[in-house]
C-alpha positions in Angstrom: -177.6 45.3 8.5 -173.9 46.5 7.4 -172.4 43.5 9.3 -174.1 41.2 6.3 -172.6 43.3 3.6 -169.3 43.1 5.4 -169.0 39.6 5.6 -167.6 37.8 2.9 -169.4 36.3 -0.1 -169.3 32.1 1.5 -170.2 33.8 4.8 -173.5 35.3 3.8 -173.9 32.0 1.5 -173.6 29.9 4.9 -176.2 32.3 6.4 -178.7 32.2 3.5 -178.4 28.2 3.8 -178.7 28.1 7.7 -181.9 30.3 7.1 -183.4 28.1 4.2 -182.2 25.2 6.9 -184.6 26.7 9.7 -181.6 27.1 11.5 -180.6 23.3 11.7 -177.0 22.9 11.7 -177.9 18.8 11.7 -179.6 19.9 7.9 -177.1 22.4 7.1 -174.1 19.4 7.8 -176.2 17.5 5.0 -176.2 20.5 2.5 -172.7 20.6 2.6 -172.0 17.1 3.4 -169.6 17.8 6.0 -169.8 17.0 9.6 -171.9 18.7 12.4 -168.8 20.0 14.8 -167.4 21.1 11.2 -170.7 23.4 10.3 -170.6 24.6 14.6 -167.0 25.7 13.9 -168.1 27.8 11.0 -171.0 29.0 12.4 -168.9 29.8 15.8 -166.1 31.4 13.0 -169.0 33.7 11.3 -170.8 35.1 14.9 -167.2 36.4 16.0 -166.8 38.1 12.0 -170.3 40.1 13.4 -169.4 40.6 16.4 -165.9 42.1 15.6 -167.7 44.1 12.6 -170.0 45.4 15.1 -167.6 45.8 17.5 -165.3 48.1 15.6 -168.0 50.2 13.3 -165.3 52.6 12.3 -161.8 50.7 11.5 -162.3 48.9 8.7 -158.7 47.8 8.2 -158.6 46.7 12.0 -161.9 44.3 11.1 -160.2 42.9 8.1 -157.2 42.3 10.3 -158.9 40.5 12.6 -161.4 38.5 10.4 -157.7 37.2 8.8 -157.1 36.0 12.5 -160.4 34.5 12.4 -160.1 32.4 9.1 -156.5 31.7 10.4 -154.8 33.5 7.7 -152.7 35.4 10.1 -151.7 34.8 13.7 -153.2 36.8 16.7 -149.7 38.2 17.7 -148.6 39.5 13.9 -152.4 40.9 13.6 -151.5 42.8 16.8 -148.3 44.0 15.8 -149.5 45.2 12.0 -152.7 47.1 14.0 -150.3 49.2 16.5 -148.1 49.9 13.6 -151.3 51.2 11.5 -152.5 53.1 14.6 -149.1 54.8 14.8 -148.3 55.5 11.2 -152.3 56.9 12.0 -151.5 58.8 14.8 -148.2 60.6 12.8 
């Protein structure tokens, strides 16, 4: 279960509510008093985070690259850009 750890601290929080929801995102919107497309967006947000992490077992840095794209903290063509320069400073 290494794609749990790997998420970040709210993430696994969301999880641990969905779970103590039974997996109602209608009861979850309540908990945090936001709206249901709001809690499917995060929800939708989170299952890509696992995905990638699963995805990409080995490069860390290219996970937390992409999990910035993710959370929109960093645009998909800059995230590109910063990963080919990693993989060639790697590769030298």
């Amino acid at each position: 279960m290494n794609w749990f750890i790997n998420l970040e601290h709210e993430d696994q929080e969301f999880i641990k509510q969905l779970v103590l929801a039974s997996g109602s995102l209608k009861q979850l919107a309540k908990v945090y008093q936001v709206s249901y497309p709001t809690i499917r967006i995060r929800l939708n947000n989170i299952i890509q985070k696992i995905n990638l992490i699963e995805q990409n077992k080995s490069g860390f840095f290219e996970t937390k690259i992409m999990q910035m794209v993710i959370d929109d903290k960093l645009s998909l063509d800059l995230a590109k850009q910063i990963i080919a320069d990693y993989q060639e400073e790697k590769d030298d």
